[in-house]
C-alpha positions as CSV (number, residue, x, y, z in Angstrom):
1,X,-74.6,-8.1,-42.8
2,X,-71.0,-8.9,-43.8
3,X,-70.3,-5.3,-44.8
4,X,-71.9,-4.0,-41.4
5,X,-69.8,-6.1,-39.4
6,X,-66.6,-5.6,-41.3
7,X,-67.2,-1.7,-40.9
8,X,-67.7,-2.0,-37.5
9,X,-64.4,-3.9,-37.3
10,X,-62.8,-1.1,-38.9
11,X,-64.2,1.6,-37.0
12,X,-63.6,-0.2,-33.7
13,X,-59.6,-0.5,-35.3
14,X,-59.4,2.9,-35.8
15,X,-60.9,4.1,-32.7
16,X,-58.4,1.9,-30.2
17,X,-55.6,2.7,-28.2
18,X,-52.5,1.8,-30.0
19,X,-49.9,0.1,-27.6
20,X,-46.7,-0.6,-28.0
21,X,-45.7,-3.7,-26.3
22,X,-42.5,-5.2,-27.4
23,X,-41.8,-2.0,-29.6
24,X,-38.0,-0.9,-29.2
25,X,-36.1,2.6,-29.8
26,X,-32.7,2.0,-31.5
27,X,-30.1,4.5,-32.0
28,X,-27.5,4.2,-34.6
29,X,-24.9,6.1,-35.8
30,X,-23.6,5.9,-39.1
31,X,-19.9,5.9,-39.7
32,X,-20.2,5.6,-43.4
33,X,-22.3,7.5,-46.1
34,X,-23.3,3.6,-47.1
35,X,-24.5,2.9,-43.8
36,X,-27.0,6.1,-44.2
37,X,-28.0,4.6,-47.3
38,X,-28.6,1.7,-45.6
39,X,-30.7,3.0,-43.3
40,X,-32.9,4.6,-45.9
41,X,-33.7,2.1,-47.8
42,X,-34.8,-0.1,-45.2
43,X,-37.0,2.6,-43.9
44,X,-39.4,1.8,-47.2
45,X,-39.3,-2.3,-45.7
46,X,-40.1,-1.9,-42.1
47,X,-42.6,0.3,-39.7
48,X,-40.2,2.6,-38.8
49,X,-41.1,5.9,-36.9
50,X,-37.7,8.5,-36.6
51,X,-37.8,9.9,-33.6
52,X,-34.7,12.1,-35.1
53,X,-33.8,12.5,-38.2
54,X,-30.3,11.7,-40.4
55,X,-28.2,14.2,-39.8
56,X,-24.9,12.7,-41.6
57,X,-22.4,10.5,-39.9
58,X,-21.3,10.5,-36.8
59,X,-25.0,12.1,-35.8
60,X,-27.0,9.5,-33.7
61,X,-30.4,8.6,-34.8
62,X,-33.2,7.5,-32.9
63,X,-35.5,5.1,-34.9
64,X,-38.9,3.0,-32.8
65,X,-39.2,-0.4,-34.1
66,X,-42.5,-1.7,-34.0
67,X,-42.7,-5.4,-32.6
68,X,-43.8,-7.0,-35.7
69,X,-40.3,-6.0,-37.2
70,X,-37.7,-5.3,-34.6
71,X,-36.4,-9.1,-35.3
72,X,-36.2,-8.3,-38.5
73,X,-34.4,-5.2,-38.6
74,X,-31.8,-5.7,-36.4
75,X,-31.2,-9.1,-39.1
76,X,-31.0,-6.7,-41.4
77,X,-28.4,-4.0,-39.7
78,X,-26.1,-6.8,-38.7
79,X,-26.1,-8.4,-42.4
80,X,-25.3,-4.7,-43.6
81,X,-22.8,-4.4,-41.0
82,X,-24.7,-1.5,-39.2
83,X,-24.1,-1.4,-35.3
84,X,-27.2,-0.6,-32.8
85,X,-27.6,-0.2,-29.6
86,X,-31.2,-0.4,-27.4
87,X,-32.0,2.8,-25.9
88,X,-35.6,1.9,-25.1
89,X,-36.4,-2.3,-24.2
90,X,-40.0,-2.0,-24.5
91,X,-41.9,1.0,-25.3
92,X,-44.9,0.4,-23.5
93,X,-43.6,-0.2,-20.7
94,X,-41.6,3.0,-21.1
95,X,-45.2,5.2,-21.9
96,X,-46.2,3.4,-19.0
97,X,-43.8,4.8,-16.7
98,X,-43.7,8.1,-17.9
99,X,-47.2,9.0,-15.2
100,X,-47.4,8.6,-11.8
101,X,-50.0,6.5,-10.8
102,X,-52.0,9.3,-9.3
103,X,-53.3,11.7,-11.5
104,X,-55.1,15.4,-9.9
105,X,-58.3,15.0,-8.8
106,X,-58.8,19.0,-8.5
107,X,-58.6,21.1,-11.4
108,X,-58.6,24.4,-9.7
109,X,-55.8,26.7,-9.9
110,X,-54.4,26.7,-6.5
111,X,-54.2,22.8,-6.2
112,X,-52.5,22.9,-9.8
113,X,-50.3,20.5,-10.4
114,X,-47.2,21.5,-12.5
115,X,-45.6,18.9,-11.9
116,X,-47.6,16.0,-14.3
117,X,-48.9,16.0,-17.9
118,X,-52.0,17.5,-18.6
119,X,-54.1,17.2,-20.9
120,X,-55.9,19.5,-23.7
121,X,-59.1,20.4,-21.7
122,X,-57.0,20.5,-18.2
123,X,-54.4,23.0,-19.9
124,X,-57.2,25.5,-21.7
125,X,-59.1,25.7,-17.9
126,X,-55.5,26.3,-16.8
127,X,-55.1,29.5,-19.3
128,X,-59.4,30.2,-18.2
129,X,-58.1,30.1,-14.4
130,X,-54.7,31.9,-14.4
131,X,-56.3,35.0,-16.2
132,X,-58.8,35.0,-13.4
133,X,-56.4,34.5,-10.6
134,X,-54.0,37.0,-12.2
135,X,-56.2,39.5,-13.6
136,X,-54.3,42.3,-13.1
137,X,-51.6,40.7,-15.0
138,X,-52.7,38.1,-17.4
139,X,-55.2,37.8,-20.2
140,X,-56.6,35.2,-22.2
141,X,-57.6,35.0,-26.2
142,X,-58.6,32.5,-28.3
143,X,-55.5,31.7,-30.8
144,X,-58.1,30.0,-33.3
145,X,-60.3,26.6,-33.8
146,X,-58.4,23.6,-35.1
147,X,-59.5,21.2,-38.0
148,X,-61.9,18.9,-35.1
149,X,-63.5,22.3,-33.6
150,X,-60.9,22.2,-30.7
151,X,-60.6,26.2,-29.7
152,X,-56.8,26.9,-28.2
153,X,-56.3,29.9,-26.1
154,X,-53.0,32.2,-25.0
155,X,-52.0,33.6,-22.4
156,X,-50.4,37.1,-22.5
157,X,-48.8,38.3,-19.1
158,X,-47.7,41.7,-18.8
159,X,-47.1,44.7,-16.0
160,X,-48.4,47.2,-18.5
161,X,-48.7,49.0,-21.9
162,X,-46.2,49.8,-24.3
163,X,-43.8,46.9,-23.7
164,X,-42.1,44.8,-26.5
165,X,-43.5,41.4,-27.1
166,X,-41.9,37.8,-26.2
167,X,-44.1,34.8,-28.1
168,X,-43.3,31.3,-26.8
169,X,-45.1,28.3,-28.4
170,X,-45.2,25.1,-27.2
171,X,-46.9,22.0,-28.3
172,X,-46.6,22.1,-32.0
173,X,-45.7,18.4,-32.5
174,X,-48.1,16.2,-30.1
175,X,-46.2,13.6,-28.4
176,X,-43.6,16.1,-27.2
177,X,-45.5,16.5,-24.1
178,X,-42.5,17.9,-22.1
179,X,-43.4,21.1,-24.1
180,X,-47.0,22.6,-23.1
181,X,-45.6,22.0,-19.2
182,X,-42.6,23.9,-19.7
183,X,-45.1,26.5,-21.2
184,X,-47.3,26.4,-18.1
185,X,-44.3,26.1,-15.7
186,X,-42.5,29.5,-16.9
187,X,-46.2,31.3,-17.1
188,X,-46.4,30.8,-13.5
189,X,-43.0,31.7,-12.4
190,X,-42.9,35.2,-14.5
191,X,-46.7,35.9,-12.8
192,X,-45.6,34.6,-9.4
193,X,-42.6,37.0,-9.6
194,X,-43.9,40.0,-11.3
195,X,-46.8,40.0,-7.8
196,X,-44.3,39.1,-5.2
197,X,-40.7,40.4,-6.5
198,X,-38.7,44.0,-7.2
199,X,-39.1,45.3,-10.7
200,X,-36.4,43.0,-13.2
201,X,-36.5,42.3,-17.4
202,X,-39.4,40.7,-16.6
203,X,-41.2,44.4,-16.5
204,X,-40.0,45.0,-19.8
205,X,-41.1,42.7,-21.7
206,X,-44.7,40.9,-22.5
207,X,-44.7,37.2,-22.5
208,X,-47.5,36.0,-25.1
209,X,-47.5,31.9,-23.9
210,X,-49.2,29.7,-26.4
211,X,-48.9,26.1,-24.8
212,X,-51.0,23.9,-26.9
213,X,-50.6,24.9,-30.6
214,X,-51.9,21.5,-32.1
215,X,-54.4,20.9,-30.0
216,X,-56.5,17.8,-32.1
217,X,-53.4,16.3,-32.5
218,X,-52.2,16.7,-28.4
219,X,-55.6,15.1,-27.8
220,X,-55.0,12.3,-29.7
221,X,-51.8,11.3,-28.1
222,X,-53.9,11.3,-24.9
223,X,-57.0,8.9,-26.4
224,X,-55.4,6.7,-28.9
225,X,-51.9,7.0,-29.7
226,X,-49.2,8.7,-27.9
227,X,-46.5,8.9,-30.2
228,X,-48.6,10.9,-32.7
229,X,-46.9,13.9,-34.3
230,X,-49.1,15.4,-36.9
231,X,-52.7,17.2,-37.1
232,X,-55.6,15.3,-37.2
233,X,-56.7,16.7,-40.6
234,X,-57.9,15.2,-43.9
235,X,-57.3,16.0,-47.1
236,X,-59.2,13.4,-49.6
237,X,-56.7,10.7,-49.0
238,X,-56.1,7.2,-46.3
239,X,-53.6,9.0,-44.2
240,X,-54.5,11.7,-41.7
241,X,-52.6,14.6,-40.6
242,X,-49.9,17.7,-41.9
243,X,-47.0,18.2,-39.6
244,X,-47.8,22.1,-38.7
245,X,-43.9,22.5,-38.5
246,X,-43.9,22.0,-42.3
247,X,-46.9,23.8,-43.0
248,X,-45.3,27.5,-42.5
249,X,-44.6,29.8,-46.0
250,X,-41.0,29.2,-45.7
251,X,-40.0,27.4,-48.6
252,X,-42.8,25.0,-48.5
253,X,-42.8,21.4,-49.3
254,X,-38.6,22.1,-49.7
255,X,-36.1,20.0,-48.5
256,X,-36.5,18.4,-45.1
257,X,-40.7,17.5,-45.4
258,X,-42.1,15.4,-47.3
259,X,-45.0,15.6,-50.4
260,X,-46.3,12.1,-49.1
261,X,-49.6,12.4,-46.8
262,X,-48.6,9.0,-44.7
263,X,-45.2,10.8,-43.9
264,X,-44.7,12.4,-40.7
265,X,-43.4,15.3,-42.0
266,X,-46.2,15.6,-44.9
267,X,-46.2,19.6,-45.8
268,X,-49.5,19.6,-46.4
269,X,-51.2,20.4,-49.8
270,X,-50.6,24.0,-49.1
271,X,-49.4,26.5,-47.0
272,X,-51.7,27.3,-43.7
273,X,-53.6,24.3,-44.9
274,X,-54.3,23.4,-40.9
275,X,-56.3,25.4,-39.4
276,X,-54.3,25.9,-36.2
277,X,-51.0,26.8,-38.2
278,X,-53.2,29.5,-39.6
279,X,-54.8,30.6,-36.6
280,X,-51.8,30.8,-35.0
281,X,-50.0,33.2,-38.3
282,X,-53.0,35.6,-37.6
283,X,-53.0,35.6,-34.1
284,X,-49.1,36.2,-33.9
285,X,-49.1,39.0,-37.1
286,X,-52.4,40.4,-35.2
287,X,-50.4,41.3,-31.7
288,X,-48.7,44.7,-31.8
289,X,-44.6,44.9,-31.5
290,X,-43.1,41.4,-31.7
291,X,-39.6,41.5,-31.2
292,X,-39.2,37.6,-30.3
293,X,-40.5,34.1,-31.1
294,X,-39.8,31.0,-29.8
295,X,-40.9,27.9,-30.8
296,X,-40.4,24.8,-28.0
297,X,-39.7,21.5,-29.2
298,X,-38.5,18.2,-27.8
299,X,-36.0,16.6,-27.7
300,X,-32.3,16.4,-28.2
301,X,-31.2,19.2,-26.2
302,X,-30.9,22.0,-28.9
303,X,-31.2,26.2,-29.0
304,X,-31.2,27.3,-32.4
305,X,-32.7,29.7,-34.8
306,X,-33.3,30.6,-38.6
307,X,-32.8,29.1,-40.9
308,X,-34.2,26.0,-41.6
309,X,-34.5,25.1,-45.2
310,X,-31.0,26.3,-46.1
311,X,-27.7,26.7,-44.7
312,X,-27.4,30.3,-45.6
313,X,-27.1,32.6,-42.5
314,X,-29.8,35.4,-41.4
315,X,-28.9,38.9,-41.4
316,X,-28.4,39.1,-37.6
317,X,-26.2,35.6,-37.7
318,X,-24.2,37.2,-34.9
319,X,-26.6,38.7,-32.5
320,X,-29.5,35.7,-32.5
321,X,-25.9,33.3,-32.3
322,X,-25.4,35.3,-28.8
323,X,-28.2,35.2,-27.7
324,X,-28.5,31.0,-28.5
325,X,-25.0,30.7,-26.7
326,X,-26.0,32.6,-23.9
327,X,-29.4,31.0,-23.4
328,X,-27.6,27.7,-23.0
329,X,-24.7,28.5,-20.9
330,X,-27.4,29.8,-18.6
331,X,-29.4,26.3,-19.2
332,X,-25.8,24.5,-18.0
333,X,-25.5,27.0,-14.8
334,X,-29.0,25.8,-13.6
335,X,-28.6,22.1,-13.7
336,X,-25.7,21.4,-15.6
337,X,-27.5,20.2,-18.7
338,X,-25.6,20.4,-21.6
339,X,-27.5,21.7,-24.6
340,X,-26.1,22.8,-28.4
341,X,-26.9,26.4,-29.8
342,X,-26.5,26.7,-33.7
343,X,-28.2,27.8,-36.7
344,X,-31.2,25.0,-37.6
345,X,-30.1,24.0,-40.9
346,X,-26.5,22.8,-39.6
347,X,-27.1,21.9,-36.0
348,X,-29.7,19.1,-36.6
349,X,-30.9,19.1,-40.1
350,X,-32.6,21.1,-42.8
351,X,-36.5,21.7,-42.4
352,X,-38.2,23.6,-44.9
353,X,-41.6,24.9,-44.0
354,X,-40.9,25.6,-40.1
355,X,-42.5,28.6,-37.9
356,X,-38.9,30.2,-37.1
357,X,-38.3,30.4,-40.4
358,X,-41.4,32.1,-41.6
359,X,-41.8,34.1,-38.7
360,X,-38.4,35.4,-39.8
361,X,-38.7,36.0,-43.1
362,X,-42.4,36.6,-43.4
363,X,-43.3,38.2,-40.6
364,X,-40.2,40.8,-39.7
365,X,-39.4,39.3,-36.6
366,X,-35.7,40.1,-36.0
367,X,-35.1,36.8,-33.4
368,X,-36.8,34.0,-33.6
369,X,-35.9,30.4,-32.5
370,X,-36.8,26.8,-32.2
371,X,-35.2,24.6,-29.6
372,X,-35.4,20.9,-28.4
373,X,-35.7,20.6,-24.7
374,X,-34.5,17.3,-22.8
375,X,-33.3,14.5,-23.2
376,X,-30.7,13.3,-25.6
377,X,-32.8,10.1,-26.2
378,X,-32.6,8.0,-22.6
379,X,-36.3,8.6,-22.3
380,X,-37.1,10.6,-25.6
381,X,-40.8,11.6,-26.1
382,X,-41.7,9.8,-23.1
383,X,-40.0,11.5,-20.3
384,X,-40.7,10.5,-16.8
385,X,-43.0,13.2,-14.8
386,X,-40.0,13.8,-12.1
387,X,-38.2,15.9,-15.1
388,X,-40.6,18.0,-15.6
389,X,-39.5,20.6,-13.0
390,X,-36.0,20.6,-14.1
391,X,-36.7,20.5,-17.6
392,X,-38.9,24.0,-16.9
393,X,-36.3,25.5,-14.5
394,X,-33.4,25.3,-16.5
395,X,-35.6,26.6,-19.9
396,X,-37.4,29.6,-17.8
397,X,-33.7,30.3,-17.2
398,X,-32.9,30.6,-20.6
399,X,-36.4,32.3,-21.5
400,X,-35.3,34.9,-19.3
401,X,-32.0,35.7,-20.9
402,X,-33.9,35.6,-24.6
403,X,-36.1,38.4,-22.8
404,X,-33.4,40.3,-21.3
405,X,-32.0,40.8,-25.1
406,X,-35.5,41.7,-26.4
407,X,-35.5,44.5,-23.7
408,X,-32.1,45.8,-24.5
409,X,-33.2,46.1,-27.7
410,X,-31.2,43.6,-29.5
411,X,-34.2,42.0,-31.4
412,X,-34.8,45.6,-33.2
């Protein structure tokens, strides 16, 4: 009877929606290699989640403090003479405030609301529902079925055969929900304008949308814990989940993830170990003339490209450079966002394992990128609803430039 009840106590743990009252997001920034050390060390004492990374001094980072040790911590950065400021009070009340109190009560395309976050079954009836509406344009496929038996679909949209292809994924990493609506946003502004506009780059090129590529994982921040990162997989051990932007053939399990299964940036016990980072390999190598992938991250305001797990520059340096600068001088002309273009490895840290890289390298695509949309930590993974629309306009702006250099045949 005791075991029964203490299972049920465990299963009714696991199965609850994690809040995070009282939780705070710090951001530090180290002056001093020691304060770095600092840092790390008392990462291995105290729940800390990195919302961004070390990236040497002078580099902010963005740590969330859970309750039970935020008194603690900040003890402990004061004794070690390591200054902090709050950038989020309370956490809670910050996920909280990220919805509107209203969410859609119609489902259908033409009452769609762009505008809010959606979640994993609302956004695969979107891609159902768009290839209906837009038939003569768009089509939908099944990318794969993730590790829980979720399928996740794409969305290719194109004026006709022949043209070169455009892949943008969104959605990789869960909580970074500002992702699959930029996705959905810029999917309907290339439709709306291929029906209604004159012919543009946007009749060169085929945009292959995937804007929920972790799709267990994206459900789970939406039942039980929104600032989940990971998959939802197993692999014989306590923890659960493989970051799927480790997970790539790119100098697996190198520098920049981790060989621990509790971490969030746990490789995985093999390449293509997730389901849906395999799915996605086979659907992208499947399609026919890929001359571009992006993948779309958030946040920190970033447009970068390969390579990840080492500071060596790519072949093309100079023309995927050009296109990164351009892309965010475009970004600035559209709301005057500020956003940093760079090569991965030396603009916010060295990841080994990542989809620009093996896409790169494995695949023969000649541009591929990964960027970090808004912001630069005010709001962080939980940024309000009213962004949304901004956040989209001032990427689609930038997606089209990316497709304007895959139609003049940069990316060859």
């Amino acid at each position: 009877m005791q075991l029964r009840i203490l299972l049920c106590f465990i299963v009714a743990t696991v199965a609850a929606r994690r809040t995070y009252h009282g939780d705070q997001v710090l951001r530090i920034t180290p002056v001093r290699e020691d304060q770095i050390t600092t840092i790390e060390h008392l990462s291995t004492i105290y729940d800390l989640d990195f919302w961004s990374d070390v990236r040497g001094m002078n580099r902010p980072i963005d740590i969330h403090v859970s309750a039970k040790d935020i008194t603690a911590f900040k003890v402990a950065l004061t004794r070690f003479r390591v200054d902090y400021s709050i950038f989020i009070e309370d956490l809670q009340a910050a996920v909280e405030a990220e919805r509107g109190p209203h969410r859609p009560t119609s489902r259908d395309l033409a009452s769609f609301d762009y505008e809010v976050y959606h979640t994993y079954e609302e956004i695969q009836q979107w891609i159902d529902d768009f290839a209906t509406a837009y038939s003569s344009l768009a089509t939908a496929d099944v990318v794969g079925t993730s590790f829980e038996g979720r399928q996740f679909k794409a969305l290719t949209i194109s004026s006709g055969p022949g043209k070169p292809k455009f892949v943008i994924n969104c959605g990789i990493h869960a909580r970074e929900w500002v992702t699959p609506a930029t996705c959905m946003y810029s999917a309907q502004w290339v439709s709306a304008y291929l029906v209604d506009s004159p012919p543009s780059v946007l009749q060169d090129v085929d945009f292959v949308f995937i804007p929920s590529s972790n799709p267990d994982g994206y459900a789970y921040t939406w039942t039980n814990d929104r600032m989940w990162r990971k998959t939802r997989s197993t692999h014989g051990g306590f923890c659960v989940g493989v970051d799927p932007n480790r997970n790539w053939d790119a100098n697996h399990c190198g520098p920049g993830s981790s060989t621990s299964p509790c971490s969030d940036t746990y490789c995985g016990p093999a390449p293509f170990s997730e389901p849906c980072t395999l799915a996605q390999k086979n659907f992208v190598e499947g399609l026919t003339d890929v001359k571009m992938y992006v993948d779309v991250h958030s946040y920190s305001q970033l447009w970068m490209f390969p390579y990840g797990y080492t500071t060596s520059k790519p072949a093309n340096f100079l023309t995927m450079n050009s296109i990164a600068q351009d892309s965010v001088a475009a970004i600035q002309a559209t709301h005057g966002m500020i956003y940093e273009a760079g090569q991965i490895s030396t603009t916010i840290y060295v990841a080994s394992g990542s989809t620009a890289d093996y896409f790169y390298d494995g695949s023969g695509i000649k541009c591929t990128f990964a960027t970090e949309l808004r912001d630069t930590g005010r709001y962080g993974f939980v940024l309000p609803e009213r962004l949304i629309r901004p956040t989209a306009e001032e990427s689609y702006q930038a997606f089209l430039v990316m497709a304007q250099a895959v139609a003049s045949g940069q990316c060859n």
